[in-house]
SESE-836283 format. One record per atom (N, C-alpha, C): residue number from 1; atom name; x negated, y, z negated. Coordinates in steps of 0.001 Angstrom, whole numbers, always signed. Layout:
SESE-836283
site k NUM, a CA, X X, Y Y, Z Z
...
//
This chain:
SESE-836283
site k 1, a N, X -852, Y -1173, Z +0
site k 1, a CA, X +0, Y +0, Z +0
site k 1, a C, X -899, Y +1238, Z +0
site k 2, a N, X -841, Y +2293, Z +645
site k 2, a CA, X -1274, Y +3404, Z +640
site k 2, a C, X -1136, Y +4055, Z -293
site k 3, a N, X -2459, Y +4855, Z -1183
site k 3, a CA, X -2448, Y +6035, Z -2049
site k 3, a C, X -2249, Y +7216, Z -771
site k 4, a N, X -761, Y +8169, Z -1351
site k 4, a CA, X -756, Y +9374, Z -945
site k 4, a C, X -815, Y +10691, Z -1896
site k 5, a N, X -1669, Y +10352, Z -2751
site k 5, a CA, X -1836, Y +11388, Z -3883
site k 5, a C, X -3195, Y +12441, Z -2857
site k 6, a N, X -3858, Y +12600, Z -1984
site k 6, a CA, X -4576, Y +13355, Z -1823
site k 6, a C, X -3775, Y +13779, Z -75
site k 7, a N, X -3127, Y +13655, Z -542
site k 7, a CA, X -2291, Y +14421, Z +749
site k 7, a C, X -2169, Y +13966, Z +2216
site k 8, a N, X -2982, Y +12500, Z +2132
site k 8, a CA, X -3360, Y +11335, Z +3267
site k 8, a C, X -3726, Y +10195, Z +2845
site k 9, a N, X -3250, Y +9344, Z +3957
site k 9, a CA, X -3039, Y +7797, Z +3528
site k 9, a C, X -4334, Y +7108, Z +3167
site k 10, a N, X -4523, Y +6965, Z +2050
site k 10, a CA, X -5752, Y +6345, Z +1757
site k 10, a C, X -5842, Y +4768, Z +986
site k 11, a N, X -6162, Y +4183, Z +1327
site k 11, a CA, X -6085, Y +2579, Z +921
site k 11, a C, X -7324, Y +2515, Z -287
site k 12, a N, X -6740, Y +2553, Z -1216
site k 12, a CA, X -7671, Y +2351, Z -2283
site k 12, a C, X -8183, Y +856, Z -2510
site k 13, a N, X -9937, Y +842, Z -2733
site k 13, a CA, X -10013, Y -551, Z -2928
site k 13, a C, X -11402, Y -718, Z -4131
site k 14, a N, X -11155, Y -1433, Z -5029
site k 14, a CA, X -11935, Y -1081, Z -6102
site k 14, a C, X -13030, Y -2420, Z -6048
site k 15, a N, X -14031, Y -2667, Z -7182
site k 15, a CA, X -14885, Y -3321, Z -6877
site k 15, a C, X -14342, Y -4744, Z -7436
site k 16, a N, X -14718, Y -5725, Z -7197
site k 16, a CA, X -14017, Y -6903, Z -8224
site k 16, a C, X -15368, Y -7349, Z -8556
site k 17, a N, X -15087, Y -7710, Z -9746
site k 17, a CA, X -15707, Y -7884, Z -11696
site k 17, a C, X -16462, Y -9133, Z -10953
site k 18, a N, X -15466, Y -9977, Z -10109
site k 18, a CA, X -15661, Y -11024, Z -10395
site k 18, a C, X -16488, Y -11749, Z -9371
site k 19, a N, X -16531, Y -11216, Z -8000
site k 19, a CA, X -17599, Y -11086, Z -7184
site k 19, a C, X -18303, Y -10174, Z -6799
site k 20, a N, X -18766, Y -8854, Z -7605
site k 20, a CA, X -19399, Y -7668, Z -7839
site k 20, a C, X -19218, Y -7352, Z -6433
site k 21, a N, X -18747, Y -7563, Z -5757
site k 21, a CA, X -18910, Y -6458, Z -4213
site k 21, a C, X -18313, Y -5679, Z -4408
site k 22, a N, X -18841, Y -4457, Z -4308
site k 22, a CA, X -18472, Y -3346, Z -4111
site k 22, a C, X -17334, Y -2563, Z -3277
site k 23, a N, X -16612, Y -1869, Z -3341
site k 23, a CA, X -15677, Y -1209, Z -2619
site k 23, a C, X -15919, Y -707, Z -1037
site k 24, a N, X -16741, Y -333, Z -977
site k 24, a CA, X -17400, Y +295, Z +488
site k 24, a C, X -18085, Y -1436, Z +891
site k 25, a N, X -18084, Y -2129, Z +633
site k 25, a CA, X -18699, Y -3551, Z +1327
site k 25, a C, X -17471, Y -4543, Z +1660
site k 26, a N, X -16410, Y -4073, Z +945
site k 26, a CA, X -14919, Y -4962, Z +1034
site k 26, a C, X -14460, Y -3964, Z +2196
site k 27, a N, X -14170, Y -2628, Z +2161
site k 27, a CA, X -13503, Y -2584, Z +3296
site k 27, a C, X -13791, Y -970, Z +3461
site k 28, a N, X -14236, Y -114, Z +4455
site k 28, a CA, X -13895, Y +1157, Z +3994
site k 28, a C, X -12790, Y +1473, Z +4930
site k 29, a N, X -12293, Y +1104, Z +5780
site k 29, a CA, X -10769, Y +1446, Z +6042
site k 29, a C, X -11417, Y +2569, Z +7268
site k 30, a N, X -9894, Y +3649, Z +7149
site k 30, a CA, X -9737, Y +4758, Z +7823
site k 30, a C, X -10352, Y +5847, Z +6968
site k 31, a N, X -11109, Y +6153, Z +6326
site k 31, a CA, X -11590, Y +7372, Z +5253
site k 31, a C, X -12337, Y +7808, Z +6200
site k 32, a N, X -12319, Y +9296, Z +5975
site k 32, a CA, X -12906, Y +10257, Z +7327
site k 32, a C, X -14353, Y +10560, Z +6815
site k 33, a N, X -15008, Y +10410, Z +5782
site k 33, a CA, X -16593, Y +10269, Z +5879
site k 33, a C, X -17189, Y +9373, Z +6725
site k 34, a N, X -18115, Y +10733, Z +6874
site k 34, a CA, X -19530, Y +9899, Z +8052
site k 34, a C, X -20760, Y +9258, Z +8026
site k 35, a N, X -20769, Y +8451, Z +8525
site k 35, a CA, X -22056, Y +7636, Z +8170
site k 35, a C, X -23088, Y +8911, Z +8756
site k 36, a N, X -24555, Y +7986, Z +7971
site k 36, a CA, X -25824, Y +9100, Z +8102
site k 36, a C, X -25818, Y +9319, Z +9498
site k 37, a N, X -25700, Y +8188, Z +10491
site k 37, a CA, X -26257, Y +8107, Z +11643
site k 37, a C, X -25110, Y +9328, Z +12693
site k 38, a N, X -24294, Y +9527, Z +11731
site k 38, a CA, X -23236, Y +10646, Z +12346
site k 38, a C, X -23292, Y +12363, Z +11933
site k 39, a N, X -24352, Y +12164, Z +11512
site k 39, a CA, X -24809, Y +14051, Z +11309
site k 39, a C, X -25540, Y +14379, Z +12165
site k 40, a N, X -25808, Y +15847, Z +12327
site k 40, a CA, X -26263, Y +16442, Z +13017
site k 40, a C, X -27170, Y +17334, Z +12838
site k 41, a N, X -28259, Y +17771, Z +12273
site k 41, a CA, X -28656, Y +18723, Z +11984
site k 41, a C, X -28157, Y +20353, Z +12739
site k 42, a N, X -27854, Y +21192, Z +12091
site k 42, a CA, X -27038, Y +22257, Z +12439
site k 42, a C, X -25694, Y +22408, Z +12787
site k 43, a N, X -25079, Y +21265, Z +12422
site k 43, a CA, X -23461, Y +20910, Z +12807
site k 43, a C, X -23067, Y +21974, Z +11447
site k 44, a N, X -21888, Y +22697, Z +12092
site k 44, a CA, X -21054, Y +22992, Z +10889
site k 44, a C, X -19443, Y +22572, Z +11020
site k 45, a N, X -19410, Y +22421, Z +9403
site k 45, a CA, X -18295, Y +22108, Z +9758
site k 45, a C, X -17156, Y +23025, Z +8554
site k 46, a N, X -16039, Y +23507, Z +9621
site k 46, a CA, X -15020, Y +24471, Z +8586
site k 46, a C, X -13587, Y +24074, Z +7791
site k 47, a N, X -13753, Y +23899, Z +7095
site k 47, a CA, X -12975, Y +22938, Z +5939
site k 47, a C, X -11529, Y +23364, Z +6344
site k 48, a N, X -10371, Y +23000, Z +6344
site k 48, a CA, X -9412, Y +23392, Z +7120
site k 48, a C, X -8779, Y +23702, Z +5945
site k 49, a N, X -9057, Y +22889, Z +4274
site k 49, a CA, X -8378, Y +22821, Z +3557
site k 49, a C, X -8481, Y +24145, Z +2680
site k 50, a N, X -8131, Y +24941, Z +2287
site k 50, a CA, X -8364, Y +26097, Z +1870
site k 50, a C, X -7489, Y +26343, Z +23
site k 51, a N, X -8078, Y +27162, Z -743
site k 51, a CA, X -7305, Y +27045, Z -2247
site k 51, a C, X -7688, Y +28473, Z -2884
site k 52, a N, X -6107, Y +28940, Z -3287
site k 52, a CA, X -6296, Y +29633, Z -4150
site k 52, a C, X -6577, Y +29012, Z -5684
site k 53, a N, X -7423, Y +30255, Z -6459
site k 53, a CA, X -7594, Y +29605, Z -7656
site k 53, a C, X -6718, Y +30413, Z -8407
site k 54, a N, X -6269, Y +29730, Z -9669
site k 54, a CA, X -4965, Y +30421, Z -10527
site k 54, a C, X -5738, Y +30653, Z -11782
site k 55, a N, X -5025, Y +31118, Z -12308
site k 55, a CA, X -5281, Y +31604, Z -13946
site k 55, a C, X -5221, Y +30015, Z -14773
site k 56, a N, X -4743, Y +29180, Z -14329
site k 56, a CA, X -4444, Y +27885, Z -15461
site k 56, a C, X -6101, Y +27263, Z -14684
site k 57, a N, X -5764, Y +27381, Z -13309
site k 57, a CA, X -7466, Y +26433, Z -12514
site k 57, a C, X -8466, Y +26444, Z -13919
site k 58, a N, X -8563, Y +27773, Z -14236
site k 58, a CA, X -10204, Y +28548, Z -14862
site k 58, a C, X -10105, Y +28579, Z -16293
site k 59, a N, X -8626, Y +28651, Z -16722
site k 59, a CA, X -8329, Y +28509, Z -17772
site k 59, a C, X -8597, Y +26747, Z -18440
site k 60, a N, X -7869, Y +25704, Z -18219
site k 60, a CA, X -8299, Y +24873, Z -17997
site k 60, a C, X -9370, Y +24354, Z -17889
site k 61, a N, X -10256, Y +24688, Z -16733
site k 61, a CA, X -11629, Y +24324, Z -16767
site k 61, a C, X -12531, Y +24489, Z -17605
site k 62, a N, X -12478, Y +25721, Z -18227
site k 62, a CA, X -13190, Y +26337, Z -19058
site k 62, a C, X -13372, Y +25879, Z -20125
site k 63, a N, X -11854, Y +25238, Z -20621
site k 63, a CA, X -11494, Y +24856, Z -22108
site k 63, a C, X -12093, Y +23063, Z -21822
site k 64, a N, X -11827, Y +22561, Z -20674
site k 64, a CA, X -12552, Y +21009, Z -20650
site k 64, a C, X -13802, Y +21205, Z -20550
site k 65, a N, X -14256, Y +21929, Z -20299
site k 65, a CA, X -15928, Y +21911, Z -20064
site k 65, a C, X -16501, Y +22510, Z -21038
site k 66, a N, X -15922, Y +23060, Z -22430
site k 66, a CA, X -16002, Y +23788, Z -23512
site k 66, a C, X -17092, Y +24996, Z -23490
site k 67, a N, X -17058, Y +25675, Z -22333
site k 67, a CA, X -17430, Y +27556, Z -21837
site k 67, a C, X -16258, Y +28119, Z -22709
site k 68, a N, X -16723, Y +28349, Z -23791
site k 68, a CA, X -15608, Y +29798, Z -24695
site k 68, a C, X -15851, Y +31227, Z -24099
site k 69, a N, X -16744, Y +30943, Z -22815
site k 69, a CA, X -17446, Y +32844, Z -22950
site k 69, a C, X -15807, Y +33564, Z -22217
site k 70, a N, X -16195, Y +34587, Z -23176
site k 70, a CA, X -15235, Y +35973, Z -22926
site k 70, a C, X -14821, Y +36406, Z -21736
site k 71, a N, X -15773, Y +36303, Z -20769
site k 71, a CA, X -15984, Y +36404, Z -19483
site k 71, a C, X -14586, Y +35630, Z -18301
site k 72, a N, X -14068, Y +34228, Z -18954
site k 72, a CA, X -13485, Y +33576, Z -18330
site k 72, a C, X -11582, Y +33783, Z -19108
site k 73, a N, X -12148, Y +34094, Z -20112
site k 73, a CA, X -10812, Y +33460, Z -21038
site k 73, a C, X -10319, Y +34588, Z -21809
site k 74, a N, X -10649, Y +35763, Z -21691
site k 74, a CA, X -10437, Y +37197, Z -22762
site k 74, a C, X -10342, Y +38571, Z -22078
site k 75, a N, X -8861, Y +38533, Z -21660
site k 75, a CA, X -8726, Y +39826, Z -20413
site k 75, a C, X -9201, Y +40815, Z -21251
site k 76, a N, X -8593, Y +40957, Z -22117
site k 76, a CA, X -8761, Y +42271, Z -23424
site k 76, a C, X -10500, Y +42675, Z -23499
site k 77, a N, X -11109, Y +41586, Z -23997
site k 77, a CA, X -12294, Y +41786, Z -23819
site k 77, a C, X -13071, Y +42410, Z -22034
site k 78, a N, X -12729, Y +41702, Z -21426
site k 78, a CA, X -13358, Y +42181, Z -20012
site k 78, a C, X -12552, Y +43409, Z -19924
site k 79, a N, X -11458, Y +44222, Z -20072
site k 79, a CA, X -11501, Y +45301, Z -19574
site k 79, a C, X -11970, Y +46105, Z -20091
site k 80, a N, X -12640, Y +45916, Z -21121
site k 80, a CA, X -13407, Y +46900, Z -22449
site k 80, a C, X -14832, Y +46899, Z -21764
site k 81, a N, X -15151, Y +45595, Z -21874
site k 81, a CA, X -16948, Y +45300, Z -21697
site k 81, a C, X -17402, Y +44809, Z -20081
site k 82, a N, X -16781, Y +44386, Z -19699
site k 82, a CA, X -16892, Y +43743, Z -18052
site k 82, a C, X -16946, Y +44736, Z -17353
site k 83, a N, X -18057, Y +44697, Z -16449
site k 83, a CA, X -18340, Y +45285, Z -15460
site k 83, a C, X -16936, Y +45258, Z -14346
site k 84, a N, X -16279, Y +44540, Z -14013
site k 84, a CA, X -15148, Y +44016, Z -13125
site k 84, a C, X -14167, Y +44194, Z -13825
site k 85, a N, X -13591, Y +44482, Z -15317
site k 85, a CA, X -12335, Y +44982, Z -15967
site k 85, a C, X -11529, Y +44089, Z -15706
site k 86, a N, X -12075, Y +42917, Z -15572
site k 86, a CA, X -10839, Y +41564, Z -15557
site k 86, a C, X -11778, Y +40113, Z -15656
site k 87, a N, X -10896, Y +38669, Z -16023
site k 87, a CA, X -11792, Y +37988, Z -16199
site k 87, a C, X -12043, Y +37469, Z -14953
site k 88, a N, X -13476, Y +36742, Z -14529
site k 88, a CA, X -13946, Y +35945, Z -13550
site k 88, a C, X -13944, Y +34489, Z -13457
site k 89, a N, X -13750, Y +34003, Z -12229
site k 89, a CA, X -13594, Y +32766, Z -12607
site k 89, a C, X -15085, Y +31683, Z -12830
site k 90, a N, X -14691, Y +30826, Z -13189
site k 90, a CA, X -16286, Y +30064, Z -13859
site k 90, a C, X -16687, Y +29837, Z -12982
site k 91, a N, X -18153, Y +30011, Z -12868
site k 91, a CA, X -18895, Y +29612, Z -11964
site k 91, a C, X -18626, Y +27675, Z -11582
site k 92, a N, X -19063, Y +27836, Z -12202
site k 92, a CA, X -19454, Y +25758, Z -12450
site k 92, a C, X -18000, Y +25763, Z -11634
site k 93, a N, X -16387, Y +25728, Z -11603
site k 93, a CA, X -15388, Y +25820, Z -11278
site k 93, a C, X -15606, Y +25996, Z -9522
site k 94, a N, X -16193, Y +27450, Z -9593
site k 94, a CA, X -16384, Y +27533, Z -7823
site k 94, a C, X -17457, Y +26214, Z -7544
site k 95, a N, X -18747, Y +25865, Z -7899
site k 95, a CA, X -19310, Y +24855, Z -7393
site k 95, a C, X -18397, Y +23797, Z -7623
site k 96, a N, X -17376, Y +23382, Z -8394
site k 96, a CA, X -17243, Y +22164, Z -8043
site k 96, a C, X -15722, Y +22153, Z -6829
site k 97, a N, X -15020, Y +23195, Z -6331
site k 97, a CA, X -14526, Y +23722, Z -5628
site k 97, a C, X -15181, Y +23380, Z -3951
site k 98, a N, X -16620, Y +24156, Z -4061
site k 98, a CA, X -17222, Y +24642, Z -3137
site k 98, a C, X -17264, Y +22653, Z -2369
site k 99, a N, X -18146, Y +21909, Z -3097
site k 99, a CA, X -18657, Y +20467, Z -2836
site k 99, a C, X -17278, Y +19788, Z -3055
site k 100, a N, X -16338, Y +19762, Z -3759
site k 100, a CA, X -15382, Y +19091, Z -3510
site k 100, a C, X -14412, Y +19374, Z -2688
site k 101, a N, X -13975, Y +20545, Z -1894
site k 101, a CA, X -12902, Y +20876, Z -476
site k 101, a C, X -13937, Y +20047, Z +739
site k 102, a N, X -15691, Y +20041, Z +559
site k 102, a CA, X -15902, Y +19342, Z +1808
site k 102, a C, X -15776, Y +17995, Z +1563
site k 103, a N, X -15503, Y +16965, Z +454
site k 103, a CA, X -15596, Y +15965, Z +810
site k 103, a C, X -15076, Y +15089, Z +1472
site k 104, a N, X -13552, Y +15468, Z +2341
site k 104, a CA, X -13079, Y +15066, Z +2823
site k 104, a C, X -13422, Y +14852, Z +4512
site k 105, a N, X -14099, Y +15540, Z +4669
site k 105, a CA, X -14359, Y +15957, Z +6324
site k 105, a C, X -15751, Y +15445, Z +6367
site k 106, a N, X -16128, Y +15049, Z +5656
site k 106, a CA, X -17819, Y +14638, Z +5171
site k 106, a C, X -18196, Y +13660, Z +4593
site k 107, a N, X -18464, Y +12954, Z +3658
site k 107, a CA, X -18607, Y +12071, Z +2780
site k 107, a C, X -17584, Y +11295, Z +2490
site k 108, a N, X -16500, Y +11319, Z +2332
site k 108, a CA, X -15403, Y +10688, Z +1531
site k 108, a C, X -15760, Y +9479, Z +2229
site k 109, a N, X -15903, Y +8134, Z +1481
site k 109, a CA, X -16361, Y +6704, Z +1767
site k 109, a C, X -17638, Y +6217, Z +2257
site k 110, a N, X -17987, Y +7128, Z +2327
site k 110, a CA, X -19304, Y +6923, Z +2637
site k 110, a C, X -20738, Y +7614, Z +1832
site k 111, a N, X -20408, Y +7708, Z +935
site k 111, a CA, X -21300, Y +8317, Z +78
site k 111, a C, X -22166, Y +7208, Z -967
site k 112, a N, X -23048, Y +7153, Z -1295
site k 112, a CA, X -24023, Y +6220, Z -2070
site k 112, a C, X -24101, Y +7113, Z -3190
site k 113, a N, X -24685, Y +7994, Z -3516
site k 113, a CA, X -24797, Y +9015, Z -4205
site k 113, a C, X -25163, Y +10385, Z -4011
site k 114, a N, X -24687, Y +11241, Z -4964
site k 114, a CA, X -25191, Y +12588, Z -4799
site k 114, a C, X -26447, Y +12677, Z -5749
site k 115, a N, X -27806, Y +13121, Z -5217
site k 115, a CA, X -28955, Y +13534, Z -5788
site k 115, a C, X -29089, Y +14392, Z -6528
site k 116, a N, X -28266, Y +15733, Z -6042
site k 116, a CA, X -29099, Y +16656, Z -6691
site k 116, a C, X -28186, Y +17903, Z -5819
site k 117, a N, X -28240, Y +19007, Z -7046
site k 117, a CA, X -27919, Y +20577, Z -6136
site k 117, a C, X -28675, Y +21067, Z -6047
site k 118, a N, X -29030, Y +22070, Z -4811
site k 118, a CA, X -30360, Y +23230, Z -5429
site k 118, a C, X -29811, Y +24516, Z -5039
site k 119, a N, X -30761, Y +25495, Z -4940
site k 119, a CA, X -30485, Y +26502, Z -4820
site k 119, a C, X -29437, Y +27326, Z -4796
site k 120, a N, X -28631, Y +27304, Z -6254
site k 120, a CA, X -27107, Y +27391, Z -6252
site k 120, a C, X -26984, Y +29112, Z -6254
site k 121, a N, X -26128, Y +29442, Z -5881
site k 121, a CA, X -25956, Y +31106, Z -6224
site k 121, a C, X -24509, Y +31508, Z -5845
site k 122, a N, X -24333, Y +32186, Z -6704
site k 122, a CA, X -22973, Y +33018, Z -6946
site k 122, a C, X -23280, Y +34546, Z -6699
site k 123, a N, X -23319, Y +35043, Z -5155
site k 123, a CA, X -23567, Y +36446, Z -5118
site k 123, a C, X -22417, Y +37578, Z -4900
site k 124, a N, X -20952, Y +36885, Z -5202
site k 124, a CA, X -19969, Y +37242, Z -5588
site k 124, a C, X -19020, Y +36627, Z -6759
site k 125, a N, X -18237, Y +37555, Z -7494
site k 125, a CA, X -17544, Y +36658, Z -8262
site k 125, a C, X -16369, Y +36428, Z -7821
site k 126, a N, X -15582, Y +35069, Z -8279
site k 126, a CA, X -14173, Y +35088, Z -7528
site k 126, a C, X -13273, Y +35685, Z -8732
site k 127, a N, X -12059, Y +36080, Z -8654
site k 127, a CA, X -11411, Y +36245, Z -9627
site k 127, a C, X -9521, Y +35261, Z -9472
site k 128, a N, X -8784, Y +35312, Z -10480
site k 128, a CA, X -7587, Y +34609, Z -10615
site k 128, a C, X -6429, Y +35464, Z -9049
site k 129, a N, X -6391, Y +34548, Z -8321
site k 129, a CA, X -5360, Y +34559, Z -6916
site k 129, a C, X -6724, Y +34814, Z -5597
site k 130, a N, X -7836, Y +35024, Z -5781
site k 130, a CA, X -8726, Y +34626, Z -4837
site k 130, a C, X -8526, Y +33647, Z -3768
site k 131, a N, X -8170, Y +33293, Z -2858
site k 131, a CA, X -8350, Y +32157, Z -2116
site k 131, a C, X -9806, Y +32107, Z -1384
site k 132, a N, X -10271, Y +31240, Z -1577
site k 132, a CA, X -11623, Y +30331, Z -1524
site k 132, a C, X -11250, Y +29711, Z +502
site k 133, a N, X -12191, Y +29899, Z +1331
site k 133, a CA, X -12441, Y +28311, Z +2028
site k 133, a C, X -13978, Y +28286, Z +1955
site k 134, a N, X -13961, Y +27332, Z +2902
site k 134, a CA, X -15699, Y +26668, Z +2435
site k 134, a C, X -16190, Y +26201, Z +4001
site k 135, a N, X -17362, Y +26478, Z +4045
site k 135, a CA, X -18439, Y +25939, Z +4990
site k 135, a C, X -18948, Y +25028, Z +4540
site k 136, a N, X -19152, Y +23853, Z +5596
site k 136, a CA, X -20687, Y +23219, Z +5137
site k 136, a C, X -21411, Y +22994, Z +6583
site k 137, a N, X -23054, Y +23226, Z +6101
site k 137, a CA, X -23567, Y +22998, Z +7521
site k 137, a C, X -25164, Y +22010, Z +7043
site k 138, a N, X -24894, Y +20732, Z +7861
site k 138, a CA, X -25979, Y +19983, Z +7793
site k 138, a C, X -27683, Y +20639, Z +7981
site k 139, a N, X -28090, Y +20273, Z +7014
site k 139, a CA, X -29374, Y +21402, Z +7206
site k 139, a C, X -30469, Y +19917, Z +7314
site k 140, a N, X -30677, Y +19067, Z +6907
site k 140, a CA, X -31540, Y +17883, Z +7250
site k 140, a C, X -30678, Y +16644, Z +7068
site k 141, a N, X -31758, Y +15818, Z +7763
site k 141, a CA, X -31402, Y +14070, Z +7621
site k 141, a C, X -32667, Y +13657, Z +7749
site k 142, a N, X -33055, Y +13017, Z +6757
site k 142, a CA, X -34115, Y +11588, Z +6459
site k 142, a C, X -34095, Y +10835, Z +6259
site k 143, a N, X -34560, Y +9561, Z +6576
site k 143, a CA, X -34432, Y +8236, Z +6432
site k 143, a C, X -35089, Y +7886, Z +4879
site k 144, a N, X -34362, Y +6909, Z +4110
site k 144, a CA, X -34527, Y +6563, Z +2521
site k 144, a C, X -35817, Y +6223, Z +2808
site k 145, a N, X -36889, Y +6328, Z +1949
site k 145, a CA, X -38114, Y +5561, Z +1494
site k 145, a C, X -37859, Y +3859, Z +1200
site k 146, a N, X -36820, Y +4348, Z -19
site k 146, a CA, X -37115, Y +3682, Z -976
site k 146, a C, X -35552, Y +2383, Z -816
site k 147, a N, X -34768, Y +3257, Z +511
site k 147, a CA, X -33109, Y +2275, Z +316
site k 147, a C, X -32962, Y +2083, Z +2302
site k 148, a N, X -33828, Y +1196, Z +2806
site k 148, a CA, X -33646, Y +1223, Z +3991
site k 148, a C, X -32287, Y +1231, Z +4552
site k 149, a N, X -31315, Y +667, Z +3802
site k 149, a CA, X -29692, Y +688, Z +4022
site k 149, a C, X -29271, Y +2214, Z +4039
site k 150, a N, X -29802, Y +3050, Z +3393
site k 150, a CA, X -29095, Y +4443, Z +3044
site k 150, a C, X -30492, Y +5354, Z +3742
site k 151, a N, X -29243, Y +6610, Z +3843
site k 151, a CA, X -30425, Y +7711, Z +4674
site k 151, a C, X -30129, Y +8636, Z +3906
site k 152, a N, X -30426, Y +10402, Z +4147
site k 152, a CA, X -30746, Y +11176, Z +3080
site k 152, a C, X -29916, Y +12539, Z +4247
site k 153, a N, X -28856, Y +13017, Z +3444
site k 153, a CA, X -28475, Y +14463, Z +4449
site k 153, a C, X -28484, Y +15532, Z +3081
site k 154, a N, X -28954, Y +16640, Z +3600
site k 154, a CA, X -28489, Y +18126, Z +2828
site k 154, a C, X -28105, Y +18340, Z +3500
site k 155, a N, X -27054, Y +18991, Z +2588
site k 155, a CA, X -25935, Y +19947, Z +2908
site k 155, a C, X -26151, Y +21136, Z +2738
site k 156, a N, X -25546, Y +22371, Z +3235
site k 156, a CA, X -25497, Y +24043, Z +2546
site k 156, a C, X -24305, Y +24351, Z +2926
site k 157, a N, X -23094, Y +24577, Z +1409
site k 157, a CA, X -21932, Y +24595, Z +1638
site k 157, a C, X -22244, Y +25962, Z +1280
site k 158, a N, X -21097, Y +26839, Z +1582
site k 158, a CA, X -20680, Y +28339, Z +1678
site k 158, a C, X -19527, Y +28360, Z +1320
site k 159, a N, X -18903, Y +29227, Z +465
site k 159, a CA, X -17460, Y +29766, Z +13
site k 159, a C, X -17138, Y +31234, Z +409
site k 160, a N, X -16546, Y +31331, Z +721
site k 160, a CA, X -15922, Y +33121, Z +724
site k 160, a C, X -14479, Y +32895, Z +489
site k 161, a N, X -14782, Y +34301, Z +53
site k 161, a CA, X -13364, Y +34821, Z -393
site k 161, a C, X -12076, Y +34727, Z +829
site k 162, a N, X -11015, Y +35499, Z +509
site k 162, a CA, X -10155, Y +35552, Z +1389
site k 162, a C, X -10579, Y +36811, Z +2016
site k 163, a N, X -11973, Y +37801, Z +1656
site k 163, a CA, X -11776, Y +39185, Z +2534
site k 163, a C, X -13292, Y +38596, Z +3360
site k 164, a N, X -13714, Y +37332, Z +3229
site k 164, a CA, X -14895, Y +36709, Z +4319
site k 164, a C, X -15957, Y +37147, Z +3471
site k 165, a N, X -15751, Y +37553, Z +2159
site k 165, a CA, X -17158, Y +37970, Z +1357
site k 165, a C, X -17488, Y +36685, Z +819
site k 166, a N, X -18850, Y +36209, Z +993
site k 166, a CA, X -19679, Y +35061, Z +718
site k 166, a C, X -19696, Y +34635, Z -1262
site k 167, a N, X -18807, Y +33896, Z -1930
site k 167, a CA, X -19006, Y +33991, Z -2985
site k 167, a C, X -19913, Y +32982, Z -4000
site k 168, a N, X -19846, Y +32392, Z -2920
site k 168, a CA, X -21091, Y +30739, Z -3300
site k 168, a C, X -22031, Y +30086, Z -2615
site k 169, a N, X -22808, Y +29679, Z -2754
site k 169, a CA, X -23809, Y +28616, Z -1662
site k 169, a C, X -24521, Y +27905, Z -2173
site k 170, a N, X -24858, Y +26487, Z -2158
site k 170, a CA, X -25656, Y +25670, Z -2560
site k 170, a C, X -26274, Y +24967, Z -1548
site k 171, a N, X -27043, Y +24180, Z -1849
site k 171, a CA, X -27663, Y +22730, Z -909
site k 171, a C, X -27315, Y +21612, Z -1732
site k 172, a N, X -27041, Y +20546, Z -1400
site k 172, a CA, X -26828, Y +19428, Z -1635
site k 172, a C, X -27864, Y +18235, Z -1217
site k 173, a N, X -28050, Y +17128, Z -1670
site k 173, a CA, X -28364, Y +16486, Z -1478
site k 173, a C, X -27805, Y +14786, Z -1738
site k 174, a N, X -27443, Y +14213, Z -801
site k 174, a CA, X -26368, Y +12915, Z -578
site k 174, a C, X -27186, Y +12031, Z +85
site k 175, a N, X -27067, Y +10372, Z -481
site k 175, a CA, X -27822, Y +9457, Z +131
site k 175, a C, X -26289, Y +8637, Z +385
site k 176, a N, X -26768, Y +9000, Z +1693
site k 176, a CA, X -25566, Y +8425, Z +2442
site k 176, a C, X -25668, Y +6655, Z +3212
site k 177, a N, X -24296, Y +6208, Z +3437
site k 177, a CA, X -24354, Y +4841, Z +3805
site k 177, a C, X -24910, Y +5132, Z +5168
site k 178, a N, X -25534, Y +3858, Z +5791
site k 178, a CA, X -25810, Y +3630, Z +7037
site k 178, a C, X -24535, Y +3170, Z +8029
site k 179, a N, X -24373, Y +2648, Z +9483
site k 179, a CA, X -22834, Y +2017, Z +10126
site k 179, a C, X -23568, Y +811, Z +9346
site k 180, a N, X -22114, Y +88, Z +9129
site k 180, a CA, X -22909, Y -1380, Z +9468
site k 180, a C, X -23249, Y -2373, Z +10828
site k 181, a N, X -23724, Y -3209, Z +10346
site k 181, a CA, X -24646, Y -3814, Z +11775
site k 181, a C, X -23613, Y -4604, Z +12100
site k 182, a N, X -23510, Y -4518, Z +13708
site k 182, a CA, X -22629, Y -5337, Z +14235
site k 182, a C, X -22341, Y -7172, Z +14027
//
């Protein structure tokens, strides 16, 4: 039966205990992630899926990820002391925003693991009714050292606002599945 909780038919398939194979070795189905051998260096790609963030998004987040700062959660305070006279939304919130709207068009099933972020920056802040979309553009692919099955892509995702002002960017790093062999 199809999971339609992410807004498309996705066949969920989990690992079994009992012959340890893994989920991506039983079946990966129709899931729109790409194998390594399907990037491009300089491909971009523009996320179709787009999100405003709300006052509960940041609110919420803030309080699970236990950030008390003033900054996110204390209008009273920011219009006194804040440079911006209102609160901002959490950073950590936009990165996980930024890497999670691409995983669908990108990775989804085909991912081994994520390595590592780098060069993260927030050179805008977003604030509550912002709508966010996101870039990502393949910046390398290397072949594993160490996992001849898996290869190696960075990413550099981009966020802007709804007025096209740039509010996020990172690199990523994903050791991605190989096709399998015929």
């Amino acid at each position: 039966m199809p999971d339609r909780r992410l807004g498309f038919a996705v066949r969920l398939m989990y690992t079994n205990r009992y012959s340890g194979r893994n989920a991506n070795e039983q079946w990966r189905g129709d899931l729109p992630g790409l194998y390594f051998e399907e990037f491009e260096v300089g491909r971009v790609f523009k996320h179709a899926l787009h999100r405003t963030i709300t006052e509960a998004d940041n609110t919420f987040f803030s309080a699970m990820t236990h950030n008390p700062a003033a900054l996110h959660l204390d209008e009273e305070y920011c219009r006194e002391h804040s440079q911006f006279k209102t609160r901002v939304v959490n950073s950590c919130l936009t990165l996980g925003f930024m890497v999670g709207i691409s995983v669908g068009d990108t990775t989804l099933g085909t991912t081994v693991a994520n390595l590592g972020w780098d060069e993260v920056k927030f050179p805008h802040p977003l604030f509550h009714g912002d709508t966010i979309r996101i870039e990502t553009e393949v910046k390398e692919i290397r072949e594993s050292k160490s996992r001849p099955d898996n290869g190696i892509v960075i990413f550099e995702h981009r966020a802007y606002n709804q007025d096209e002002t740039l509010v996020g960017i990172c690199k990523r790093s994903a050791l991605m599945m190989r096709k399998p062999k015929a």
